[in-house]
N, C-alpha and C positions, 0 to 999 in steps of 0.2 A: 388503553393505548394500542395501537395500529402500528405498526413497524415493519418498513422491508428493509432486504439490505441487497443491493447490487453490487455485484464484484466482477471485476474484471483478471483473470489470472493465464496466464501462459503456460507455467509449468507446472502447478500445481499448488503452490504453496499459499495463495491468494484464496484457492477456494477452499481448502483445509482451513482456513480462519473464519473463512466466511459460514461454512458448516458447522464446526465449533458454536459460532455466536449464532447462528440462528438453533440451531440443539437446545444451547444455554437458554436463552432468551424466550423462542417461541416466535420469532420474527420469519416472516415472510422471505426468502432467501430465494436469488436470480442471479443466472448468469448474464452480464452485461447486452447479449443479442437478445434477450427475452426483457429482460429486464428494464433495460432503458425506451423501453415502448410502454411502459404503465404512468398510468397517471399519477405524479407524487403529492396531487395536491390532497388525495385519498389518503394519505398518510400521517400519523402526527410524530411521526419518527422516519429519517431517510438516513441508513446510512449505506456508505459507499467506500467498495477494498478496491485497490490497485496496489498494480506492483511500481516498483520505481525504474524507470528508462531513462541515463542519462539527466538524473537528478529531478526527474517531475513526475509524479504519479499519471500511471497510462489512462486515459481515456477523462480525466479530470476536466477538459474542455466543456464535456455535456453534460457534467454536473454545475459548471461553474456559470453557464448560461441560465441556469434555471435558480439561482442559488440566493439572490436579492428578493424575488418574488416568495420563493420556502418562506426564508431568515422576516420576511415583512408579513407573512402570515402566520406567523408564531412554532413553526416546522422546527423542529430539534433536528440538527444535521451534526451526522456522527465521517469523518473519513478516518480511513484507516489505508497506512500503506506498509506494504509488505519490500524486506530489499533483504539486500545479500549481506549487509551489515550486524553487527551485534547490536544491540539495544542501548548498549552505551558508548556506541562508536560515536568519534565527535562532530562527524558530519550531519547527523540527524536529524537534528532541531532547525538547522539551518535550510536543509534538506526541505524540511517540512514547510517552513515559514514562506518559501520561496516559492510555491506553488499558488499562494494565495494572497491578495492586495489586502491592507491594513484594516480595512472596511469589510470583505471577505473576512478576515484570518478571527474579528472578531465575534464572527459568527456561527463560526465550523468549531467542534470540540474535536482533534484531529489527535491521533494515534501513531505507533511505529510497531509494528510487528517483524520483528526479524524471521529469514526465510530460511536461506540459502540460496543452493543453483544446482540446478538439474540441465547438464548440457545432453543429454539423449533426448529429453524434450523441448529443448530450444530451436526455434524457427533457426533456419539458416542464416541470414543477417543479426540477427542476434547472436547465436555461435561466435561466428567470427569477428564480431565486435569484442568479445569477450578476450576471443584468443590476443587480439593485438591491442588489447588493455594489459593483458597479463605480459605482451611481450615487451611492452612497452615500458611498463614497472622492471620488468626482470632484468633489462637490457639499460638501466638508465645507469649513470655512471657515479653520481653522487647522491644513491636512494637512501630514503633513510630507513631507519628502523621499521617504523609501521608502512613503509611501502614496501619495502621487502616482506613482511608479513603479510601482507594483503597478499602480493602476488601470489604466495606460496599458499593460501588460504581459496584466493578464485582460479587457480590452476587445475582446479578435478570440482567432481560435484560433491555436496554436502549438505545437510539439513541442518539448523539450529533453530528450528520450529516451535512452539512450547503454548501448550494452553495458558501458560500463568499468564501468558502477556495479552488474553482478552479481559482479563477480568477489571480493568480500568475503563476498557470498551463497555462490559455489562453493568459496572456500577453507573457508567453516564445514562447506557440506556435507559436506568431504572429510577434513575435521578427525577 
């Protein structure tokens, strides 16, 4: 078996998985600018990290172009997305689903890795997206419980990163 995995990560938490599972695995492992220049039909394993931006995994466009011709040539396509969520936050699944059409979604064996948020390494426009999410939660007048928890939770940076959460990723790889 042949396996890469391209990832796309901004602050880091994206490519700490992606390292992980190519460690584990033995997989070919690139970052998105290298990466998405290879040929995947060389492949019989593709998989792909992104983080989450405003509920869609980043850079999924240029996977999803290529993604019927994979799934029709018998390509095991693995995505995996990284976010600021906990693993059993109840947005995730929805989260997930919504990135990919019915036809798609049947074809991707897709994953959730929770992250965190590292705002010293966030681009500017992302910072401040951040800030006026938070101020936006913080400042609302009938929040409820879990958005006052969110807010207080994406108001500073934190890690909740954890190897445990590839090993559903390595048991598909190996599947």
């Amino acid at each position: 078996m042949k396996a890469i995995l391209i990832y796309n990560s901004q602050t880091g938490f994206t490519k700490r998985y992606a390292e992980w599972i190519s460690e584990a695995s033995g997989c070919e492992c690139y970052d998105f600018k290298h990466g998405s220049k290879k040929n995947l039909s060389d492949y019989d394993t593709i998989i792909f990290g992104g983080w989450y931006m405003a509920g869609s995994v980043t850079k999924i466009a240029w996977l999803k172009k290529q993604l019927s011709s994979l799934i029709s040539n018998g390509k095991k396509v693995i995505v995996y997305a990284v976010g600021a969520s906990p693993a059993d936050g109840p947005d995730v699944k929805t989260a997930m689903e919504r990135n990919f059409s019915g036809s798609e979604w049947s074809g991707v064996k897709s994953f959730y890795c929770p992250g965190g948020l590292n705002y010293e390494k966030m681009n500017g426009p992302s910072k401040l997206g951040m800030k006026m999410f938070v101020k936006m939660l913080s400042s609302k007048k009938d929040a409820s419980e879990t958005e006052k928890q969110m807010a207080e939770m994406i108001s500073h940076s934190y890690d909740i990163s954890d190897k445990k959460y590839i090993e559903p990723i390595l048991a598909e790889i190996q599947a």
